[in-house]
LOVEX-329073 format. One record per residue (C-alpha): x, y, z. Coordinates in steps of 0.5 Angstrom, whole numbers, padded with zeros to 4 digits, always signed. Example, Ala and Ser with C-alpha at 12.3 -4.5 7.8 and 13.67 -1.06 7.14 Angstrom:
2
+0025-0009+0016/+0027-0002+0014/
END
This chain:
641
+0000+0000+0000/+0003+0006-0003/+0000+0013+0002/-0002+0019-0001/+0003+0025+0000/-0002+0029+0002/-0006+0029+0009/-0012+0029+0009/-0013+0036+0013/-0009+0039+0007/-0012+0034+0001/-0016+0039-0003/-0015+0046+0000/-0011+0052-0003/-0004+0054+0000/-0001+0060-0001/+0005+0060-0006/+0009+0061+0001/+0006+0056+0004/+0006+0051-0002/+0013+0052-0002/+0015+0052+0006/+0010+0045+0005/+0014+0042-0001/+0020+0043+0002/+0021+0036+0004/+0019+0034-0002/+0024+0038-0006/+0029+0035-0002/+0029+0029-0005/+0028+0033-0012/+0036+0033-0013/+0035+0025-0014/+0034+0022-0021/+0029+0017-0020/+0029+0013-0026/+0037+0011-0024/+0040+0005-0021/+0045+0007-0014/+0051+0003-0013/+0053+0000-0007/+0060-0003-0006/+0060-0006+0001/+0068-0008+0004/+0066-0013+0009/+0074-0016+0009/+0074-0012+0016/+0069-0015+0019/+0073-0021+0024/+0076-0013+0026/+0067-0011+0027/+0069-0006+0022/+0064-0005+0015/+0066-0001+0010/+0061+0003+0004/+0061+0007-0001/+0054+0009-0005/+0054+0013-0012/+0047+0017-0013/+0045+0019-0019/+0042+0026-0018/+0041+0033-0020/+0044+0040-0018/+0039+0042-0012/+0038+0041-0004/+0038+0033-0004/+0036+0030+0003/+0039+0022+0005/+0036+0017+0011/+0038+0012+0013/+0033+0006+0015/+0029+0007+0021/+0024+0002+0022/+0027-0005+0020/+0021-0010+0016/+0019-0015+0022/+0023-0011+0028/+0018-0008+0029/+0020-0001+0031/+0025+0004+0030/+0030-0001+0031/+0035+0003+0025/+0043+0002+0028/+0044+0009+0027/+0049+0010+0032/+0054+0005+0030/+0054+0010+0022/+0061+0014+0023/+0066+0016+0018/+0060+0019+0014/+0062+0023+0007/+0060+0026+0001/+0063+0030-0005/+0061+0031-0012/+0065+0032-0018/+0071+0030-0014/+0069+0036-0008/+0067+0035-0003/+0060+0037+0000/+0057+0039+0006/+0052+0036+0010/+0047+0037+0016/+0043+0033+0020/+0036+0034+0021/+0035+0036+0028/+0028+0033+0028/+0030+0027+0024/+0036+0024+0026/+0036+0019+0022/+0035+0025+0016/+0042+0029+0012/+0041+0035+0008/+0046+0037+0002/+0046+0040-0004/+0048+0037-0010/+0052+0043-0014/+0051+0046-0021/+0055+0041-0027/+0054+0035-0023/+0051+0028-0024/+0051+0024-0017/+0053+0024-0010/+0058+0020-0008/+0058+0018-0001/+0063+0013+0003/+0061+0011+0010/+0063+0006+0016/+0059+0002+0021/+0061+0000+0027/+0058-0008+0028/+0056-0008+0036/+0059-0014+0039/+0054-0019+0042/+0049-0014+0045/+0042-0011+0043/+0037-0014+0040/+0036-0016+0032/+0040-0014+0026/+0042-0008+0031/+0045-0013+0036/+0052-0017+0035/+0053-0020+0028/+0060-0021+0027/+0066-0026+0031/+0073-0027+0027/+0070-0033+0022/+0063-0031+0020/+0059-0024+0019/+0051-0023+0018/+0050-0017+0014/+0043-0014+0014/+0044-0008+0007/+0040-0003+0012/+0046-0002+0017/+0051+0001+0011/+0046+0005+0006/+0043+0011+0006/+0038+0013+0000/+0034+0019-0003/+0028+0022+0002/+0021+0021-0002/+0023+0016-0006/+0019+0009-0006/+0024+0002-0004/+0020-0002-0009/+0022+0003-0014/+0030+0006-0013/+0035+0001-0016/+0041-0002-0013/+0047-0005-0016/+0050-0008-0009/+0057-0011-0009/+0061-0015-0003/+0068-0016-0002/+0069-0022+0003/+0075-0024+0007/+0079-0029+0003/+0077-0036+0003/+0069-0035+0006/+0063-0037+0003/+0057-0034+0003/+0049-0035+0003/+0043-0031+0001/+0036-0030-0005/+0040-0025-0008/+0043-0027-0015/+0050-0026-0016/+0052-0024-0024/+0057-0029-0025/+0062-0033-0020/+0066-0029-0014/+0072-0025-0017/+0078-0023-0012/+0074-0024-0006/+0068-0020-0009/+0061-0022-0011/+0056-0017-0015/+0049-0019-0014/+0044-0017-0020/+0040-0010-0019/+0035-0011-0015/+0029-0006-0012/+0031-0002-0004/+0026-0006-0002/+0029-0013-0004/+0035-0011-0002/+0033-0009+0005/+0029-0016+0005/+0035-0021+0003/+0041-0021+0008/+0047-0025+0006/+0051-0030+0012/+0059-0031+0010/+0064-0034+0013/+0071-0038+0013/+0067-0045+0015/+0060-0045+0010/+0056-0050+0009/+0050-0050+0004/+0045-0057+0005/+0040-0058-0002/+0032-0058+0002/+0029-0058-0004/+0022-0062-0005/+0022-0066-0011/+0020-0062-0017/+0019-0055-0013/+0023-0050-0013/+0030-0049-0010/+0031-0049-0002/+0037-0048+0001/+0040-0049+0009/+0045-0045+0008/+0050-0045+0015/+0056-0040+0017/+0059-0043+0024/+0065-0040+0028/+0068-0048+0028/+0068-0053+0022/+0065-0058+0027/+0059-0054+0028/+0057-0055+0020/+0056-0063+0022/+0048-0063+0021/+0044-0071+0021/+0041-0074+0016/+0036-0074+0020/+0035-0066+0022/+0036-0066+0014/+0030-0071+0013/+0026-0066+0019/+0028-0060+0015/+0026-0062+0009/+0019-0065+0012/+0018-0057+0014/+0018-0055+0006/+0014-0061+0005/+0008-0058+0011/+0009-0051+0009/+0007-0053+0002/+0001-0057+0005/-0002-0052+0010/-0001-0046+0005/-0002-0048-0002/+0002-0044-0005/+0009-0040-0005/+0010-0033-0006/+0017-0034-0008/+0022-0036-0013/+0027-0040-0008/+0028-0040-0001/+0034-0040+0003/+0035-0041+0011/+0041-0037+0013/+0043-0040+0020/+0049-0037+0023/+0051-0042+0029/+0056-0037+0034/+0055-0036+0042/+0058-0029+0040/+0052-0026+0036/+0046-0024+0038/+0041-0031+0039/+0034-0029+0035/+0031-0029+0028/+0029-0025+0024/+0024-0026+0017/+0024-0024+0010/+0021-0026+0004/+0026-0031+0001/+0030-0032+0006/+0030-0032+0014/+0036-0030+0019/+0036-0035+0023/+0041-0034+0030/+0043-0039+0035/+0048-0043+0039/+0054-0046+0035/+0052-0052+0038/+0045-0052+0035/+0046-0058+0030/+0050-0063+0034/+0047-0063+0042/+0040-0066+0042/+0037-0061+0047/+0039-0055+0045/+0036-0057+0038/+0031-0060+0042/+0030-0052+0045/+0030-0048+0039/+0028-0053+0034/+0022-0048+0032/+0026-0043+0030/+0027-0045+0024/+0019-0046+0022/+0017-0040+0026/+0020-0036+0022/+0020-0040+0015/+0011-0039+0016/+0013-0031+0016/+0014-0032+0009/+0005-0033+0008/+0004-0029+0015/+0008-0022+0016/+0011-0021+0009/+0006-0023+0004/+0000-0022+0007/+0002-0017+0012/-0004-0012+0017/-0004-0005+0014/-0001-0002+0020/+0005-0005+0018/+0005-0004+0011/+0008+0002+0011/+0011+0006+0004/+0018+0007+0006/+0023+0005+0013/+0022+0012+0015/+0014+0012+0016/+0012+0009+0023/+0009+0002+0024/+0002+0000+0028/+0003-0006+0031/-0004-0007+0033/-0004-0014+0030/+0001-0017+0032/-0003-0022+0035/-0005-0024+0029/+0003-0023+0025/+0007-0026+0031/+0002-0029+0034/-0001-0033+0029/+0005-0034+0026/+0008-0037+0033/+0001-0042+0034/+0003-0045+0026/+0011-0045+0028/+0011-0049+0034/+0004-0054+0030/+0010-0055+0024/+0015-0056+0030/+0011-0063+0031/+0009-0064+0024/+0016-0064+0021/+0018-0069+0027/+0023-0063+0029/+0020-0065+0036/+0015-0071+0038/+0009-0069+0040/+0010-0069+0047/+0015-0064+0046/+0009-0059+0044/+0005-0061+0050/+0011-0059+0055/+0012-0053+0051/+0005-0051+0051/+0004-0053+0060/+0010-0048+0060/+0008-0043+0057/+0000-0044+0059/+0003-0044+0066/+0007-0037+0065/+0001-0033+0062/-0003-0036+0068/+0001-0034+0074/+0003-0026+0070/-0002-0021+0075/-0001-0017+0069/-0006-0019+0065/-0010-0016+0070/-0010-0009+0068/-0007-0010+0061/-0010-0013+0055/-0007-0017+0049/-0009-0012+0044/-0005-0007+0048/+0002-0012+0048/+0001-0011+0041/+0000-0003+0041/+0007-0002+0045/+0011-0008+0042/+0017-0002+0040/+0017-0002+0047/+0016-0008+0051/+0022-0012+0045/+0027-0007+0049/+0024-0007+0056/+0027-0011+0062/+0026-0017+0064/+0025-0016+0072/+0019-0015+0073/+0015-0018+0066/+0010-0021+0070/+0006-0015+0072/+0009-0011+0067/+0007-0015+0061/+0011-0017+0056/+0011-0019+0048/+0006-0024+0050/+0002-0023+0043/+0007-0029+0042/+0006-0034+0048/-0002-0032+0048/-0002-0032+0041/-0001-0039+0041/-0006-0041+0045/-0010-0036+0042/-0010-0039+0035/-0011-0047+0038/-0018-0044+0041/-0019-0041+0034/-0017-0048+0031/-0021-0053+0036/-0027-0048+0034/-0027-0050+0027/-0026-0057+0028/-0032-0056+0033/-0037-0053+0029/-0035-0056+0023/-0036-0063+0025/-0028-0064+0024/-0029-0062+0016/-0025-0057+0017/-0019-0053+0020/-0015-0047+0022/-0011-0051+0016/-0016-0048+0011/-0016-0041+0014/-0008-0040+0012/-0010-0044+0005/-0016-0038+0004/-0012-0032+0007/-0005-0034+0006/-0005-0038-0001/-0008-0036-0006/-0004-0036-0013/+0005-0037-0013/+0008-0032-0015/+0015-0028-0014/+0014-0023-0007/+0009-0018-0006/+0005-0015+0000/-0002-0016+0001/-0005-0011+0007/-0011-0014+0012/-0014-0011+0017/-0018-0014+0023/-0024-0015+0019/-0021-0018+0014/-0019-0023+0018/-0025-0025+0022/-0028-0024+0015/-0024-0031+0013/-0025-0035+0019/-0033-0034+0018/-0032-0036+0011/-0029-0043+0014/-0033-0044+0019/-0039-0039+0021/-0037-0036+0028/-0038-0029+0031/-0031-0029+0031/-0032-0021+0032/-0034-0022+0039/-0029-0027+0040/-0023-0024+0038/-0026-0017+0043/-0027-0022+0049/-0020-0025+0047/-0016-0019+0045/-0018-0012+0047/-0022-0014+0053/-0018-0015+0060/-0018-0023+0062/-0016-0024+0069/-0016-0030+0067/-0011-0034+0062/-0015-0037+0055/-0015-0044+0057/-0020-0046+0053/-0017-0048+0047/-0013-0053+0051/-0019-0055+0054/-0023-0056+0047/-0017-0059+0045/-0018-0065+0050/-0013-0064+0055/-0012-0059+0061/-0007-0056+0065/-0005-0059+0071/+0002-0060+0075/+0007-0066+0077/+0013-0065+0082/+0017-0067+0077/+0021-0063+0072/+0019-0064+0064/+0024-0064+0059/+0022-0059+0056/+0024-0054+0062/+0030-0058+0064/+0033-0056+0056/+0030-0049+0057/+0034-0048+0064/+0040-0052+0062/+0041-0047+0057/+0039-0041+0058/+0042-0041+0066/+0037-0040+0070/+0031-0044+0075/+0023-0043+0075/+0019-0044+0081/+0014-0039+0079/+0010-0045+0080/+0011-0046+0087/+0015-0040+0090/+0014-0035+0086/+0020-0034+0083/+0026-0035+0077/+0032-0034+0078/+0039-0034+0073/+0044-0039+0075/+0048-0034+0080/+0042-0033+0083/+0041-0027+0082/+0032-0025+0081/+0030-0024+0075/+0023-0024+0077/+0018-0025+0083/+0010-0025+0082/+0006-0020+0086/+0002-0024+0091/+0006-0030+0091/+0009-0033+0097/+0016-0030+0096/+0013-0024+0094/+0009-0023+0102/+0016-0026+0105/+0019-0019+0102/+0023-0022+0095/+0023-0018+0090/+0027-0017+0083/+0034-0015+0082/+0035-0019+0089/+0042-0025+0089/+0039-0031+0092/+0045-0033+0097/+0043-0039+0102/+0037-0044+0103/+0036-0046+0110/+0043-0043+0112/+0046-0047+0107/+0049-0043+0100/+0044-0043+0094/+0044-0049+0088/+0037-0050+0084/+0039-0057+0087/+0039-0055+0095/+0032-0050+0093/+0029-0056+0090/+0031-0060+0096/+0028-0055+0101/+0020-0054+0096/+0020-0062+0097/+0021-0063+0105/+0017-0056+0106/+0011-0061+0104/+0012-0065+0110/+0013-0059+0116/+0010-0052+0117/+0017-0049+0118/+0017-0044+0111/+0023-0045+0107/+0028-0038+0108/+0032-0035+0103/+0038-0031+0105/+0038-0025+0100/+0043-0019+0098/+0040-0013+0097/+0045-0009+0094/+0049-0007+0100/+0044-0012+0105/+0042-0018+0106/+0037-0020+0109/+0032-0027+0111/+0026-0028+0107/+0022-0034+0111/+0017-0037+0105/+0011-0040+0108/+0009-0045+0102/+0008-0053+0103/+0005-0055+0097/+0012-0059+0094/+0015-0057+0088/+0010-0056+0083/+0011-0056+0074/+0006-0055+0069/+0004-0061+0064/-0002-0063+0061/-0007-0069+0062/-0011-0072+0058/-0018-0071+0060/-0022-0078+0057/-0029-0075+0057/-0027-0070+0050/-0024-0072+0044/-0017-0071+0042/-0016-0065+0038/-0010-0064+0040/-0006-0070+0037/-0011-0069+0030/-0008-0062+0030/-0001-0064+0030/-0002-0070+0025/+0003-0069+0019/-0001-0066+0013/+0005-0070+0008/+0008-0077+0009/+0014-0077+0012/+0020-0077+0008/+0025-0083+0006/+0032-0083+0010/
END
């Protein structure tokens, strides 16, 4: 969706020619640029092991006042998330002189320069400074001494006004010698001296393609047979790291295979996954139309339960492709990288998109079936215990998502946090049980991604939607008053967590004294220890209190976050000795103390809790029918070893 330039309060009405001008100033900035011309960029990443990136852009323009931005609101990132700090060593000339530029006082991420008489182009060479492993997304860390992930949108600047899918650019890279690298960017011709120079390709699909290199590269076939091509393409700090299975290869390619059954088309011509396994770049991954940036640990592909804990990443942001990119709610749509996102549907981008990842998850055998039932406990058991949502809608999650990405952890389950995730699972799974419900087993959400997410194959595009539109589709599949059902769910408080879904599936939440896999992989490697559901509490491995929910036993016996968790009934901490101290506090009225240091004190918290250790899990429930299981049947034979 392309936005008009002018505002509504302007459309239509007669301006002075003073006031005319002084209201296509900014227009006029951008005036100098010569839309029908191509932009080069030669990237010089061979200083990147040194986190060093260095850029030069030609800008075919015209003699007049010209105005550069650089990228401030990243497609998927969902803010202004734009790395603006880290551009330095900023320059530019024309015709071999240099030119004096200034940076907009409202706009920071805006330069005014004027373009001199005679000359055709502006010439502008600029460095980045790639963070170390801090921040969070492409503005987090992306380089170590073997491998690099290049997000195009850190080293570029381009005409203000000008619309991505129109500009032109002829990027090139030049790597360090020997690297490899991977992306949906098509080069022209073999790799010469180091560099690559790719096809010209719009703003747009430049922004929408990063590339991964790196000294140890591997490039794994996933295509189905007949399909278009699909590719594992894998950067890691050791050679080791690259050792994928057969059998992770065979799960992989069953997620090309479920993602053609569940949606029915591809809105791409090849796809890549760009996984980068490093402990020293920023863990996350980020969606694009042909391709997806995938981060996590070295050890990723070779330890079973760190696999077995991230295993979703890939699937959750593959569904981005159908979900976020091609069609993609109309707030998020916007023109160009400097307009504001609106990410009141987030429940339905992220959150559909969370709901469909983890279902492929357990279709495409990265994990059993039981695998999905602890990871949906735990995160049932989280949104339930989080007093927060007693003040705080979903919907409002969503509306301040630039926020809360960025916001602490201590004290999230009071605050809230981007639950439009985790409840968006939960969400959806009603959603999928109603369905099934109310059409006999006829159909499902399945049929509601075929409909509103498939549609015609074809090379990338962005359809907008709005919450209408949704709850429009889903009356098609299965008449509903999905409005209402949406209101109560979304927008409405809810004390209560949206179990219903898990209910109508024919399982309910309980609790086990024993800890579920799932939770002994997520503490192992992520180094912490979770006693929300007992005392009250999640601590890292060092003790120190990430979070004590309000109400709780350790919240009344004067725990609070930000704490270190020092003894257990006089004796030093270890999740081992606490655990211990839960379980015999089962059998005797003594409260379980916690010694704690508060910045410079300490003091004894005395935790009055004999309800033993306390774990979530579901349990079958005999009296309804097994919807679960049926939702997590593959929709495609497994594949031949």
């Amino acid at each position: 969706m392309v936005k008009s330039l002018l505002t509504p309060s302007l459309a239509g009405r007669t301006l002075s020619p003073v006031r005319r001008l002084l209201f296509l100033w900014p227009l006029l900035c951008g005036a100098a640029f010569a839309a029908d011309s191509t932009i080069t960029l030669q990237v010089d990443a061979t200083d990147s092991p040194r986190e060093i990136l260095r850029a030069k852009l030609h800008i075919p323009a015209q003699p007049g006042p010209l105005t550069l931005v650089y990228p401030k609101w990243i497609p998927g990132e969902h803010g202004p998330t734009g790395p603006i700090t880290d551009l330095t060593g900023l320059a530019m000339s024309a015709a071999g002189q240099p030119i004096a530029w200034q940076r907009d006082a409202d706009d920071m991420f805006a330069f005014h320069l004027d373009v001199p008489p005679g000359a055709g182009a502006v010439d502008v060479s600029l460095d980045f400074l790639l963070p170390p492993n801090t921040g969070e997304f492409s503005a987090g860390g992306s380089a170590t001494a073997k491998l690099l992930d290049l997000s195009w949108n850190q080293i570029l600047l381009y005409p203000q006004g000008s619309k991505p899918e129109q500009i032109q650019f002829a990027a090139e890279l030049k790597l360090p010698d020997g690297w490899k690298f991977g992306a949906a960017l098509v080069p022209e011709g073999p790799a010469s001296g180091g560099s690559v120079r790719f096809a010209p390709v719009s703003l747009e699909r430049l922004v929408d393609s990063p590339v991964i290199a790196g000294a140890y590269f591997r490039d794994v076939d996933l295509s189905p047979k007949g399909g278009p091509p699909h590719d594992l393409d894998i950067a890691a700090d050791s050679a080791a790291a690259l050792e994928i299975t057969p059998a992770e290869t065979r799960h992989f390619r069953h997620l090309v295979a479920e993602t053609e059954a569940l949606f029915g088309a591809r809105h791409y011509g090849s796809y890549h996954f760009l996984l980068t396994l490093s402990d020293h770049v920023a863990h996350f991954g980020l969606e694009h139309h042909e391709s997806s940036d995938d981060r996590t640990a070295e050890k990723y592909l070779t330890d079973d339960d760190t696999m077995t804990g991230e295993a979703y990443l890939l699937c959750h942001e593959m569904v981005h492709s159908w979900n976020g990119k091609y069609r993609r709610p109309a707030g998020l749509a916007t023109p160009d990288y400097q307009q504001p996102m609106k990410g009141e549907l987030l429940w339905v981008y992220e959150g559909l998109t969370d709901y469909l990842g983890v279902i492929l998850t357990a279709r495409s055998g990265l994990w059993t079936n039981d695998n999905f039932r602890q990871y949906l406990a735990i995160e049932a058991a989280n949104l339930a215990e989080a007093p927060g949502r007693q003040w705080r809608p979903l919907a409002d999650t969503a509306v301040a998502a630039q926020l809360l990405y960025f916001s602490r952890n201590e004290g999230a389950s009071w605050r809230r946090s981007t639950d439009f995730y985790e409840e968006g699972d939960l969400l959806w799974l009603e959603a999928d049980a109603i369905i099934r419900q109310q059409t006999r087993g006829q159909r499902s959400l399945d049929d509601f991604c075929r409909k509103f997410h498939g549609g015609q194959s074809g090379p990338p595009q962005v359809v907008p939607y709005t919450r209408e539109d949704v709850a429009r589709t889903l009356n098609e599949i299965a008449p509903y008053d999905w409005n209402d059902f949406f209101q109560k769910r979304v927008y409405d408080i809810n004390a209560r967590a949206p179990f219903n879904g898990i209910e109508a599936a024919g399982w309910r939440l309980t609790f086990t004294n024993g800890v579920p896999d799932m939770l002994k992989i997520y503490e192992t490697e992520r180094k912490y220890t979770d006693m929300r559901s007992s005392l009250g509490f999640i601590a890292k491995e060092n003790g120190y209190i990430i979070d004590v929910l309000p109400g709780s036993p350790a919240d009344k016996a004067g725990m609070g976050v930000s704490m270190n968790l020092v003894a257990v009934n006089k004796r030093r901490w270890t999740p081992e000795i606490l655990r211990a101290a839960v379980k015999f506090a089962a059998t005797n009225d003594a409260p379980v103390e916690l010694l704690v240091e508060n910045q410079d004190y300490f003091k004894t918290c005395p935790v009055d809790y004999h309800g033993g250790e306390r774990y979530p899990q579901l349990e079958r429930d005999p009296s309804k029918p097994d919807l679960l299981t049926e939702i997590l049947k593959p929709l495609t034979p497994e594949l031949a070893p």
